[in-house]
C-alpha positions in Angstrom: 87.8 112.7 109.0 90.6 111.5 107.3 90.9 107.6 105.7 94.1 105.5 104.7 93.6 102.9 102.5 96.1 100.8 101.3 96.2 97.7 98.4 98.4 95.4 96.9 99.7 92.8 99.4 99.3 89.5 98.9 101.5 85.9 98.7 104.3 85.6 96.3 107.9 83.4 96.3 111.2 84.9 96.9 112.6 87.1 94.9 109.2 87.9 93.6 108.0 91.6 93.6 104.9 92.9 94.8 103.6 96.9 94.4 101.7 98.6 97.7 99.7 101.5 97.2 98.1 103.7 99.1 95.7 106.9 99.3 94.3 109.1 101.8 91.1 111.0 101.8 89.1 113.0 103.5 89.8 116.6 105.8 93.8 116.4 104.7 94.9 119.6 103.7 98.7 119.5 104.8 100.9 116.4 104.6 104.2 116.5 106.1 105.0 113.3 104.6 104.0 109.5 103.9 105.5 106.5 104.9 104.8 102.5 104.7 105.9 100.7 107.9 105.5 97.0 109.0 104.9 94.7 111.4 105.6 91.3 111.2 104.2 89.0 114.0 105.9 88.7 117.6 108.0 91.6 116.4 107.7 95.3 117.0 106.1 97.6 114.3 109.7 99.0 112.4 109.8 101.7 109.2 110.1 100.4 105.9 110.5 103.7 104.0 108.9 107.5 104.1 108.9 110.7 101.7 108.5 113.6 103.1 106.7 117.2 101.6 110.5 118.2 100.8 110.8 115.2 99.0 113.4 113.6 101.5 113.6 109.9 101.1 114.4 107.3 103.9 114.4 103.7 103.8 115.4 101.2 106.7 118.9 99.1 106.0 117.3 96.1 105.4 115.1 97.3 102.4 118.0 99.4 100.7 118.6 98.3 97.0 115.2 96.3 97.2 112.4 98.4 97.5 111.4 101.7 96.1 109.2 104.6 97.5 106.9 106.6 95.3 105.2 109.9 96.6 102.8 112.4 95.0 101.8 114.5 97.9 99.5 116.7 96.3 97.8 113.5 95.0 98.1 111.9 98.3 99.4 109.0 97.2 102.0 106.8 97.8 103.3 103.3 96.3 106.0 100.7 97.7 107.5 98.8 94.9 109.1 95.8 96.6 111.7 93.8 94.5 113.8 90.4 95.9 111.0 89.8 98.3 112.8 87.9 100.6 110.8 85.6 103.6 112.1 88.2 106.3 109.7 90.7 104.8 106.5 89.2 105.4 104.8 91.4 107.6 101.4 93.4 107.7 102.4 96.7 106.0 100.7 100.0 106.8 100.3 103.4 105.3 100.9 106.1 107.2 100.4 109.6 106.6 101.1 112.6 108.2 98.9 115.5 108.4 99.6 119.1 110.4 101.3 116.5 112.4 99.0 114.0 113.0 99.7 110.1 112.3 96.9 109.0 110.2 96.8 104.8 109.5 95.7 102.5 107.2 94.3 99.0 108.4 97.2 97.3 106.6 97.8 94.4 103.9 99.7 91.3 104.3 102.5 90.4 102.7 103.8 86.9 103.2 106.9 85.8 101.3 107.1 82.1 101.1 111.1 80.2 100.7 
């Protein structure tokens, strides 16, 4: 069994930072990568930014310049530091990690952003 927890969201003004972390547990003995991903309500669930094993970063357009990914796979960890919080990016955000293929989630932690 495999768990993903996640910490750190929480309420803060714009242009406030926040810092997301995550670790997984459990029978993990391969991750292809990690990733944090959000979903913000009426609106489909969109990527925010993943590492993988080859330590290939990707972050989505909107978060470029703003937020930072942090991976230590064989730790099985991995943080989101979010900087210029803007109101667009509230949204539940979610952990997930990849193992031998398989999407393993976290519950998720809000992140509200208020103007």
């Amino acid at each position: 069994q495999v768990q993903v927890v996640e910490s750190g969201g929480g309420l803060v003004q714009a242009g406030g930072s926040l810092r997301l972390s995550c670790a997984a547990s459990g029978s993990i003995f391969y991750i292809n990568g990690m990733g944090w991903y959000r979903q913000a309500p009426g609106k489909q669930r969109e990527l925010v930014a993943i590492v993988t094993r080859a330590g290939i970063i990707n972050y989505a357009d909107s978060v470029k310049g703003r937020f930072t990914i942090s991976g230590d796979i064989a730790k099985k960890t991995v943080s989101l530091q979010m900087n210029s919080l803007k109101p667009e990016d509230t949204a539940v955000y979610s952990c997930k990690v990849r193992n031998f293929g398989i999407d393993y989630w976290g519950r998720g932690t809000q992140v509200t952003v208020s103007s």
